[in-house]
VEXFI-296047 format. One record per atom (N, C-alpha, C, O): x negated, y negated, z negated. Coordinates in steps of 0.1 Angstrom, whole numbers, plus 5000, padded with zeros to 4 digits. Atoms other than C-alpha are relative to their C-alpha. Layout:
<pts>
XYZ ...
</pts>
This chain:
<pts>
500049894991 183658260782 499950134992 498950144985 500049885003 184358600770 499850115005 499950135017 500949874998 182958920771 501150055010 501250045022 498749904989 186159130783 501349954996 501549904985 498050015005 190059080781 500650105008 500850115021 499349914996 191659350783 501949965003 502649944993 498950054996 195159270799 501350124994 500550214990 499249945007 198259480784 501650014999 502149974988 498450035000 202159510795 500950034981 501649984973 499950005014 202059680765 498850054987 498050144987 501050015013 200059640732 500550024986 501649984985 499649985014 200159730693 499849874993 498749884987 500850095006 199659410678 501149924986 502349894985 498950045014 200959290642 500850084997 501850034991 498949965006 202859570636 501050025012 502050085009 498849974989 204959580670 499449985014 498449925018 500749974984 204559650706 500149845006 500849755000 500050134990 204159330731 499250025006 498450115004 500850034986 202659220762 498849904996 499049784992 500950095006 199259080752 498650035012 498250115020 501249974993 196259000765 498350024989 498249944980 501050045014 192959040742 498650015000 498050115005 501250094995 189858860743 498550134990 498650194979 501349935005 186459050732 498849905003 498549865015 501450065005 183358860720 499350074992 499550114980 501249905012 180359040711 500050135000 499450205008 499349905009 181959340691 501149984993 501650054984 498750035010 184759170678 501249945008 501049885018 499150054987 188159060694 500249844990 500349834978 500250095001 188158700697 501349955002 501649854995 498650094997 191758600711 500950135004 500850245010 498349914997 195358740713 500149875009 499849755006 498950094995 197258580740 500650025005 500150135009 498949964997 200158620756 499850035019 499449965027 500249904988 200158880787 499749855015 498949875024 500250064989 200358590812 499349885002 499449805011 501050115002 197658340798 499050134996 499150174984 501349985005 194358540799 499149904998 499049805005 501150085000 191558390787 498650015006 498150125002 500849994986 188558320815 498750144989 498450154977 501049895009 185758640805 499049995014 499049915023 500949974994 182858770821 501050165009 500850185021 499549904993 185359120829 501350034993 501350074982 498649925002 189059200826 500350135011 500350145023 498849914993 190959510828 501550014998 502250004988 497750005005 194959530832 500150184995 500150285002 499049855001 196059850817 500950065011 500550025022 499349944989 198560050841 501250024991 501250074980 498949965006 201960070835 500150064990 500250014979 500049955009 201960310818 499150014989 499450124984 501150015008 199360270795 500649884986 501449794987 499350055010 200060150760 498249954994 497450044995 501450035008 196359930739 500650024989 501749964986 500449995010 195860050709 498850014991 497950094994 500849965008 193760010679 499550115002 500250205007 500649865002 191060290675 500350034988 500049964978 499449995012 192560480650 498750024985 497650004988 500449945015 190960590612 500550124995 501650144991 500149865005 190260940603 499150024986 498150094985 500949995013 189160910565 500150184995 500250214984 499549835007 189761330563 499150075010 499750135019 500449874992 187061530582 498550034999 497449974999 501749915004 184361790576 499550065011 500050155017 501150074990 181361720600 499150134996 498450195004 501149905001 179462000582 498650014999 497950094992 501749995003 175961920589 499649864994 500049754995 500849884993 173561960581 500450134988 501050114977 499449925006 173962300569 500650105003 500250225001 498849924992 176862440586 500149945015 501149925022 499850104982 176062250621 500950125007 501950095013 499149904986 177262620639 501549994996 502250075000 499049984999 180562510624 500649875012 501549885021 499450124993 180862150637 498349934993 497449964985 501650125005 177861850636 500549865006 501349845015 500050174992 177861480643 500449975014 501449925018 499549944990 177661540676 501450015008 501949925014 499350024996 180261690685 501449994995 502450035000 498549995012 182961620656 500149815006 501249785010 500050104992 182261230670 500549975015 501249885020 499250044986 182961270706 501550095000 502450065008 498549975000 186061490700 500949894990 502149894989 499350105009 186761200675 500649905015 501749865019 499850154987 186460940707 500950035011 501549955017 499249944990 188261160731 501549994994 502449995003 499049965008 191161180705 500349854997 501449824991 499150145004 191460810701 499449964987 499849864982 500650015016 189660800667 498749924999 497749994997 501250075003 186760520663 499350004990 498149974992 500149995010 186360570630 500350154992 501450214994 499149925009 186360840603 498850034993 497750004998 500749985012 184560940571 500150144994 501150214993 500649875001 182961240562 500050064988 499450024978 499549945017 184161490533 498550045000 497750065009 501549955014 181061570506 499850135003 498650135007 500349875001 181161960509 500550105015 501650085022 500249914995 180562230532 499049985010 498850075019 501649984998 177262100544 499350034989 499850014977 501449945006 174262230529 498949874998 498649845010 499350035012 173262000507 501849945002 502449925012 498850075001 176561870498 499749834993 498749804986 500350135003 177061490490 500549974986 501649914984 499550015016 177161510453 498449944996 498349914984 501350135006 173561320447 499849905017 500349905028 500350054991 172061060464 499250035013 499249985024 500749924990 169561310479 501050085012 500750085024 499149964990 172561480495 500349915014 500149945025 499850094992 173661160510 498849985011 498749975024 502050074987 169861060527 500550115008 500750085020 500249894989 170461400542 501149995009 500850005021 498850044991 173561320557 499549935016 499449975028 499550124992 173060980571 498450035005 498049955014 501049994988 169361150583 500850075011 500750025023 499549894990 171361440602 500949875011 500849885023 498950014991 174061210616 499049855009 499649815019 500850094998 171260910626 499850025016 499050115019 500149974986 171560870667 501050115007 500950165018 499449914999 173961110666 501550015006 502150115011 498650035005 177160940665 500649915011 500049815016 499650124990 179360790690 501649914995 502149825002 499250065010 182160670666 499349934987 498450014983 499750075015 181860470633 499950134989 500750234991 499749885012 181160720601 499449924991 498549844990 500350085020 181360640561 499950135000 500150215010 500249875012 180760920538 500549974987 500449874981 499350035011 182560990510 499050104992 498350194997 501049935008 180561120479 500850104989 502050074986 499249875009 181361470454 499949974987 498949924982 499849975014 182661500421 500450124993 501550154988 499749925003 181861800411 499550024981 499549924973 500049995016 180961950371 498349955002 497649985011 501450035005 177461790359 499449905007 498249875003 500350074992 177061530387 500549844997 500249755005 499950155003 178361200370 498849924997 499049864986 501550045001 174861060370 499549975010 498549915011 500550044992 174661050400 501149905009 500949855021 498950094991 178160840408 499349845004 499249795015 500550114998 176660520399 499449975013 499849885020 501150014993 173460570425 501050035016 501049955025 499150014989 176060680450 500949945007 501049955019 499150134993 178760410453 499149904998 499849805000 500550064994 175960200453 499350005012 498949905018 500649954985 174360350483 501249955009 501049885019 498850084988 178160270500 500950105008 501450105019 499149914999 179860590495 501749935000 501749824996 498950055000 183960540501 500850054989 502050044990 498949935009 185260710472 499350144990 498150174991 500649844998 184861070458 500950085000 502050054995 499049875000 186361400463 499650084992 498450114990 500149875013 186961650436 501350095007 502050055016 499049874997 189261980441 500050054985 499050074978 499149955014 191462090409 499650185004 500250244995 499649874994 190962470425 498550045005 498049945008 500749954993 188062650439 499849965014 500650015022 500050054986 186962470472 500150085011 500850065022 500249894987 186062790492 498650005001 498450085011 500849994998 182662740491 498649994988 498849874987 500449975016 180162770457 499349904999 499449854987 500750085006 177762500459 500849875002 500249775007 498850105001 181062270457 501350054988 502550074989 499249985012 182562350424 500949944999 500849835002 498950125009 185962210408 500249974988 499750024978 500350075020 186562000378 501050084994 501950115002 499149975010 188662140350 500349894998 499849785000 498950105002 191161990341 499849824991 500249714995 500650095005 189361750311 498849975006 498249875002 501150064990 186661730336 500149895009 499249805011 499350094988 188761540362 500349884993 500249764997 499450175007 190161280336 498749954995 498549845001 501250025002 186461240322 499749915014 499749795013 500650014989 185261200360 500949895008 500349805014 499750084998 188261000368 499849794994 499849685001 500450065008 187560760337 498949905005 499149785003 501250074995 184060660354 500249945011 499849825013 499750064982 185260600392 500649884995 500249775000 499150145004 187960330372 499249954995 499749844990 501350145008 184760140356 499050015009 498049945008 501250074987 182960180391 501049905007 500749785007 498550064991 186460060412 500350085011 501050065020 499449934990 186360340429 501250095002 502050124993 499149904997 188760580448 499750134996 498550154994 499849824999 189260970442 500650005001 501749944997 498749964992 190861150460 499850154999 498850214999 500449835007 191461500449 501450135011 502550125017 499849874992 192461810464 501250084988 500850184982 499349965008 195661880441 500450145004 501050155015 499249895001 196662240436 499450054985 498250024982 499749905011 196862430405 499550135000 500150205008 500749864994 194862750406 500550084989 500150194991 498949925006 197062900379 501350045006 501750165009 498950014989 199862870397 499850105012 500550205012 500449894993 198063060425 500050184999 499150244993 499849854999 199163450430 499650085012 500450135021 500949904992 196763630449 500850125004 501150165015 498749865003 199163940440 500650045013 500750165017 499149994991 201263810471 499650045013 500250095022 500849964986 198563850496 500450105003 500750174994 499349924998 199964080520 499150015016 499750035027 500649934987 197464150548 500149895009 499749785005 500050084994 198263960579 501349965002 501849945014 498650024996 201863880571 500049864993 499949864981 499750215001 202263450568 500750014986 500250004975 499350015015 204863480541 499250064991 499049974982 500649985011 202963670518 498549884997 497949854987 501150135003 200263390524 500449884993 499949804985 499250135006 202463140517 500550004984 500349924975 499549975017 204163300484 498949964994 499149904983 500549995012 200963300472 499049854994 498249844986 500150095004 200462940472 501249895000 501249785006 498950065000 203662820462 500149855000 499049794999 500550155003 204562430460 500249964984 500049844981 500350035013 204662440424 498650015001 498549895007 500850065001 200762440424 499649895004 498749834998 500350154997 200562120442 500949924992 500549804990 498950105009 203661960421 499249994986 499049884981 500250065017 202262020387 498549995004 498150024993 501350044998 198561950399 499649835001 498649764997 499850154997 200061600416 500349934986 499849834982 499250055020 201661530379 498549994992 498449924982 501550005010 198061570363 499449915006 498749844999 500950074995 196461370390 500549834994 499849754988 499750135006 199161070385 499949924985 499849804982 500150075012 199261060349 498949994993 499049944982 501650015001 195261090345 500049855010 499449755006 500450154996 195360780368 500949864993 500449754994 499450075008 198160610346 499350004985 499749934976 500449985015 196060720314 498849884999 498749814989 501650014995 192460570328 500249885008 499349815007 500350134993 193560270353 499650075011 500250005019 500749964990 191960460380 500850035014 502050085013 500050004993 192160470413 500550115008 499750135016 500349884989 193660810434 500850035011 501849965013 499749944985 194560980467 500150154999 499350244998 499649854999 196161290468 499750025017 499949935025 501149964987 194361440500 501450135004 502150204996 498749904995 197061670523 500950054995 501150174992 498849955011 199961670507 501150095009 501650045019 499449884995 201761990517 501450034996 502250065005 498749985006 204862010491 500749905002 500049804999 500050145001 207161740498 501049994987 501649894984 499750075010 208461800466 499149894987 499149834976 500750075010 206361640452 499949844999 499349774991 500350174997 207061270467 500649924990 500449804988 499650105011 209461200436 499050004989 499349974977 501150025015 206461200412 499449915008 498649845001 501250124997 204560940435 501149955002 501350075005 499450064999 207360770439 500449914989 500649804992 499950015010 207860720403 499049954994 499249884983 501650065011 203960640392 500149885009 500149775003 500150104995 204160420419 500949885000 500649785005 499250115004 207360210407 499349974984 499849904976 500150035016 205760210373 498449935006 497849904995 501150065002 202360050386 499150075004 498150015008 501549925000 200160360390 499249985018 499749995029 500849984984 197560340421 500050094999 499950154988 499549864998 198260630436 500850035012 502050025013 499350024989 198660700471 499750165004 499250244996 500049844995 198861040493 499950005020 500449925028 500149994986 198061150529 500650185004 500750284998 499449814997 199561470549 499049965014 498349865017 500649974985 198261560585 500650075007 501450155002 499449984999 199261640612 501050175006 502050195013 499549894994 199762020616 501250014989 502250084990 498350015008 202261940585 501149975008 502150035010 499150044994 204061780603 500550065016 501550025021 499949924991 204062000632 500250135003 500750195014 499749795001 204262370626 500850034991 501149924985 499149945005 206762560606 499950134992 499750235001 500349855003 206262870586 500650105005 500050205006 499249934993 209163030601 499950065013 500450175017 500549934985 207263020638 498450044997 497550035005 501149934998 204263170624 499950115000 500450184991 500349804993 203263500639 498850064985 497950004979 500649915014 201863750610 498850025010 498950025022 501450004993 198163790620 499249845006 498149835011 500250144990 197963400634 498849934991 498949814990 500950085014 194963290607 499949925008 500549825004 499550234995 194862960633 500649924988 500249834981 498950105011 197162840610 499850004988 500249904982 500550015012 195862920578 499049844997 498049805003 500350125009 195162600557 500249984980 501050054973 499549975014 195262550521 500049884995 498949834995 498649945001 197762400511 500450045012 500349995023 499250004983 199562580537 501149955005 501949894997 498750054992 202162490564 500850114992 500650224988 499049935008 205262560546 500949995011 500549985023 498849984997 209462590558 500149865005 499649765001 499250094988 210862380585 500549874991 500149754994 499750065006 212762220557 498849904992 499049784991 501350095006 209662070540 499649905009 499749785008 500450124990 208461950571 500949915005 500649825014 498750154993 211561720579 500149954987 500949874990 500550085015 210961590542 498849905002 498949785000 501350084998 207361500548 500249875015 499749765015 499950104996 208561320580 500849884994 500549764994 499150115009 211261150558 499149914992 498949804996 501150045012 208761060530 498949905010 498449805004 501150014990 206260960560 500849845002 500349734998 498950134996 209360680572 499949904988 499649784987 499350085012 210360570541 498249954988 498049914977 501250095008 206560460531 499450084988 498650014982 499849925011 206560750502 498750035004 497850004995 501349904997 203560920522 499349915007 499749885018 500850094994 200760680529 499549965016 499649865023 500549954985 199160800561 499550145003 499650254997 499949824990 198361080584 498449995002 498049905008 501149944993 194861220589 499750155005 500550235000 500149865000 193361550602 499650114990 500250224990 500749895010 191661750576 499550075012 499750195014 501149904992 189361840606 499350104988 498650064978 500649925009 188362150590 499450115011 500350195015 500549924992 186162350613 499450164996 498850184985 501349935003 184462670614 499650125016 500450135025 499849904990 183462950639 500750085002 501450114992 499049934994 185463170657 500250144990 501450184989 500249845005 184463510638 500149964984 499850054977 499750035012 185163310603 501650014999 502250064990 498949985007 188663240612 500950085006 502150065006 499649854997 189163610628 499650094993 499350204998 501049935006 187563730599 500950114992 501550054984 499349915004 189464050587 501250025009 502150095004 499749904994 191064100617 501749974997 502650054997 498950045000 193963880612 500849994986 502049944985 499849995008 194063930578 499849864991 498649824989 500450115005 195063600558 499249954989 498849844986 500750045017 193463660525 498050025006 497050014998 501450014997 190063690544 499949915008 499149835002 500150094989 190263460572 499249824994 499549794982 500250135006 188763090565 501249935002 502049965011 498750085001 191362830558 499549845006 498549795002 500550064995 191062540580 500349955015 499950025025 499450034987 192462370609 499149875012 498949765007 500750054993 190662210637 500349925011 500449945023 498950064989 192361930652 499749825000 500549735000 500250175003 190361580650 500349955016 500849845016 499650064989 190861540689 501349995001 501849895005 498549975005 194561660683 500749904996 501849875002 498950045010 195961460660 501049865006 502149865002 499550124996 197061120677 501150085011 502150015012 499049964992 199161350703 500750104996 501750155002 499349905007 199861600680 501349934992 502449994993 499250115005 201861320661 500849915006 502049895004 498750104992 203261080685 500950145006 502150135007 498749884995 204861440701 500950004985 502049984990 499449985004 206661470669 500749884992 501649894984 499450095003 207261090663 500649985004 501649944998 499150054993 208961020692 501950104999 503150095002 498949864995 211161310692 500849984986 501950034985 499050075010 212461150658 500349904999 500749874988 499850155000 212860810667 499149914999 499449805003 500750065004 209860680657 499149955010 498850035019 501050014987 207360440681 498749995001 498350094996 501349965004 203960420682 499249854994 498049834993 500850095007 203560080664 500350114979 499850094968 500649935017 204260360630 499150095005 498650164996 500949875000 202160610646 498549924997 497649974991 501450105007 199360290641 500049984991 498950004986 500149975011 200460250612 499150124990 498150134983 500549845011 199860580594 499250045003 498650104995 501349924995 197060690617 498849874999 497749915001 500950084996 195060360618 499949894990 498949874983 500250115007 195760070598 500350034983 499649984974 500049915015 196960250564 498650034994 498149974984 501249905005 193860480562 498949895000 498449884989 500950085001 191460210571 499849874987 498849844982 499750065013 193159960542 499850084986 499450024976 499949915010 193160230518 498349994996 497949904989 501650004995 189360270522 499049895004 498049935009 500150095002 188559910524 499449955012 498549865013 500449994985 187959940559 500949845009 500949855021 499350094992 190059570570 499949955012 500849895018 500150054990 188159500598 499950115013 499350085024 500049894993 188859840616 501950015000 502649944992 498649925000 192460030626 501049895004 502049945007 499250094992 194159680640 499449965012 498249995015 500250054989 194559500669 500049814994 501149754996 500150145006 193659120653 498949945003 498050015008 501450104998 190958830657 499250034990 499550054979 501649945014 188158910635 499650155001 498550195000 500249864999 188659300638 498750065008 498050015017 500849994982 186459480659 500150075010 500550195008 499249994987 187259550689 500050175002 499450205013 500049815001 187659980686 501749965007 502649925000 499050004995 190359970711 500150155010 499150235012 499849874995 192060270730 500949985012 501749905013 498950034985 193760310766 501050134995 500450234994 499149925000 197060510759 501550075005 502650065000 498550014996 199560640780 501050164996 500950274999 499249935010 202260800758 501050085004 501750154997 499349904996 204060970784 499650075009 500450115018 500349894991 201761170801 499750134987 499650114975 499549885007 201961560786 498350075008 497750055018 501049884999 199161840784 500250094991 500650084980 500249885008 198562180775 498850024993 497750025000 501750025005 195762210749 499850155008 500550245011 500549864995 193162480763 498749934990 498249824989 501050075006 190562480738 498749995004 497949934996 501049994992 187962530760 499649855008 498649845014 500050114998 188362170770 499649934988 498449894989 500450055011 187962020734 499050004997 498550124996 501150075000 184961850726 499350064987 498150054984 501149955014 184662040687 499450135006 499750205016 501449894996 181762290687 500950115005 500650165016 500149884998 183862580684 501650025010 502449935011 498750004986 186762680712 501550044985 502550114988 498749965012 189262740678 500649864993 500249764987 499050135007 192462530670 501450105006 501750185016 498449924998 196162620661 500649925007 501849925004 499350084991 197262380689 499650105010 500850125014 500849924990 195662620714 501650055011 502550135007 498750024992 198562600742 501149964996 502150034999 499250085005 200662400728 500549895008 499649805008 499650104991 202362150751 500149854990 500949854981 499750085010 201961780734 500149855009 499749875020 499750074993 202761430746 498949884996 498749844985 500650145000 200361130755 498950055000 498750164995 501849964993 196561140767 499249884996 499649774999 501350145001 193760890759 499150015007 498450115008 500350004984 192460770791 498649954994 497650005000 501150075000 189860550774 499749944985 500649904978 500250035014 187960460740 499049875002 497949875008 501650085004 185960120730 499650004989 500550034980 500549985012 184160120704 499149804999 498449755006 500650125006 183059780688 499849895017 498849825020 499650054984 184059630727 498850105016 498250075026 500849924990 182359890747 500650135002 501150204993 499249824999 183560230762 499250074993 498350024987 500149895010 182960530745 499350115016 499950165025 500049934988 181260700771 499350194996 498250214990 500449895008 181161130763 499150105008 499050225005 501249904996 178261260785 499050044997 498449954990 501149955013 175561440770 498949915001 498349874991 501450105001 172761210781 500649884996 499849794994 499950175004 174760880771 499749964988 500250024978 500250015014 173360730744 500849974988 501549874993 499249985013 175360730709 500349864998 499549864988 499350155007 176760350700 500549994984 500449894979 499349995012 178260460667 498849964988 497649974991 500350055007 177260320636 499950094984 500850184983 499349935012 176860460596 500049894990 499249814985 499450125008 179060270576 499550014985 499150114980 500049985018 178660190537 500849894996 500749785000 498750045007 181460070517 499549844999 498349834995 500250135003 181559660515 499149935010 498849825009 501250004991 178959670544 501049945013 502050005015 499650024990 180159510574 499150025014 499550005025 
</pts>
């Protein structure tokens, strides 16, 4: 007898849509079977026509902030706009809380702040910044997922970046731990400040051309072809750049890359001068780029899709009054992203067993996450109720992150998530319900 079976005209399973039914034991799903053989439980639900089950997806890309910067975003509520958005899972960048997670003391403070907090699944990824290799060891044994370094000035000081022989050094060690880095390629030579031009988009853009991310990706791949090592190019912006991973990666090199999805959604062409919403760095580039990165996306070139939830307050990213070279860089879209994406997959052909792909089962493999981001026997059961053709207008005053700021902000997008489980249980997002969510460490089940 089983816990629940969730019944399903249509379901994600193996890679393609079907009529399934699927069994929950425990916290983990116990049986697939075919839509018109349930197996006997304690509670089934049928989905509704329209309603599509899917996996709860994986968000290895978003900054949680506390402790620290809680007034930008906190545990809290970067988790239930995670659950509302479809997201069971996601792992928390190193820098722009206070400490940052570049020792092991950083980390304690973390997984104290985020402790009862959490109504999703959270890893932490640990920093590689200058003088901190001393503490990698102590850290991917604690059950960090990787580390993040930035080639460039982060934006924030007590999160420094490696030079250039710093990065291959710092890479060197992660390949004799086995771990990931995942780095923040741009080129800060390359960068021309010069171009800043007040609150006019293009001059924002000039002054982060895609040559700094091209020859930055070129140092990352051939530092992980030099060293054996492990990396992740983290929001990849230029899509020229996919014939250089295309290339390391016929030659052997590990070496994968993620974009997100306001790349794949906005255009530089429809950005209004003054719009800092949309400021990100790398930024949203030309129409043209972005029907690249969907290409690159198809063709397996570009790994998966996360958000780069990058939050902050309102009066940070109106800060100069519309002016891009002051404004914070940073887009705010972890509830977003699953309908931000199927609106622009469908509308290219694409169905929502690749939108699992790239948003769930990719990111989760990458990060050694196997028993998350499917719909399979052994998994666990982070399932999602999805119906892909109902439509809303974001109002951000509905969205569950701390602050009412996101460049989707009336934006018409397709498909709603009715319903989240988490480890076979709803996700339920009222202030008094108590938190279910878990804090992950790498190899930890």
């Amino acid at each position: 007898m089983l816990d629940l079976v969730l019944r399903a005209r249509r379901a994600i399973v193996d890679g393609a849509e079907t009529a399934a039914c699927v069994g929950v034991s425990g916290e983990q799903i116990a049986a697939i079977t075919p839509y018109d053989e349930p197996p006997d439980a304690l509670r089934t639900v049928d989905l509704a026509d329209d309603e599509v089950l899917l996996p709860g997806l994986v968000d290895t890309h978003v900054h949680v902030n506390e402790p620290g910067r809680t007034e930008w975003e906190g545990f809290a509520s970067a988790t239930r706009a995670a659950a509302a958005g479809g997201v069971t899972t996601i792992v928390d960048m190193p820098l722009n809380s206070i400490p940052p997670t570049t020792t092991l003391a950083g980390l304690e403070a973390k997984r104290t702040a985020a402790e009862g907090q959490v109504v999703v699944d959270v890893g932490f990824w640990g920093g590689a910044v200058p003088g901190n290799g001393q503490e990698a060891q102590a850290l991917h044994d604690a059950g960090v997922f990787g580390f993040k370094c930035f080639l460039i000035e982060s934006g924030v000081e007590e999160f420094p970046f490696l030079e250039l022989d710093q990065f291959a050094e710092y890479l060197e060690l992660t390949a004799q731990l086995g771990a990931l880095m995942i780095v923040h390629a741009e080129d800060g030579d390359l960068i021309d400040e010069s171009a800043l031009d007040g609150p006019r988009y293009a001059g924002f853009l000039a002054s982060r051309p895609r040559a700094a991310e091209n020859v930055a990706i070129d140092w990352v791949v051939e530092q992980a072809r030099a060293t054996g090592g492990r990396a992740h190019v983290v929001h990849l912006s230029s899509s020229d750049a996919v014939p250089l991973l295309q290339a390391a990666r016929a030659d052997g090199v590990d070496v994968t890359a993620e974009t997100c999805p306001h790349y794949l959604t906005f255009a530089a062409e429809e950005i209004a001068d003054g719009a800092t919403a949309l400021k990100c760095c790398p930024p949203i580039r030309e129409t043209d780029n972005r029907e690249a990165l969907w290409g690159a996306l198809a063709a397996g070139d570009i790994d998966f899709v996360v958000s780069d939830h990058s939050p902050c307050t309102a009066d940070l990213k109106a800060r100069g009054g519309g002016d891009f070279g002051a404004a914070w860089g940073g887009i705010a879209s972890l509830q977003l992203g699953l309908p931000a994406v199927w609106t622009g997959a469908r509308a290219r052909g694409h169905d929502l067993a690749d939108v699992v792909r790239w948003m769930a089962t990719a990111p989760a493999d990458r990060v050694g996450l196997g028993h998350k981001g499917r719909i399979a026997v052994g998994a666990d059961a982070d399932l999602v109720r999805f119906a892909p053709d109902d439509e809303f207008t974001v109002d951000v005053a509905a969205l569950h992150h701390r602050n009412p700021v996101s460049a989707y902000s009336g934006r018409r997008l397709d498909g709603v998530v009715r319903e989240t489980w988490l480890r076979g249980a709803p996700i339920l997002l009222g202030a008094d319900d108590a938190p279910r969510g878990r804090l992950l460490r790498r190899g930890v089940r």
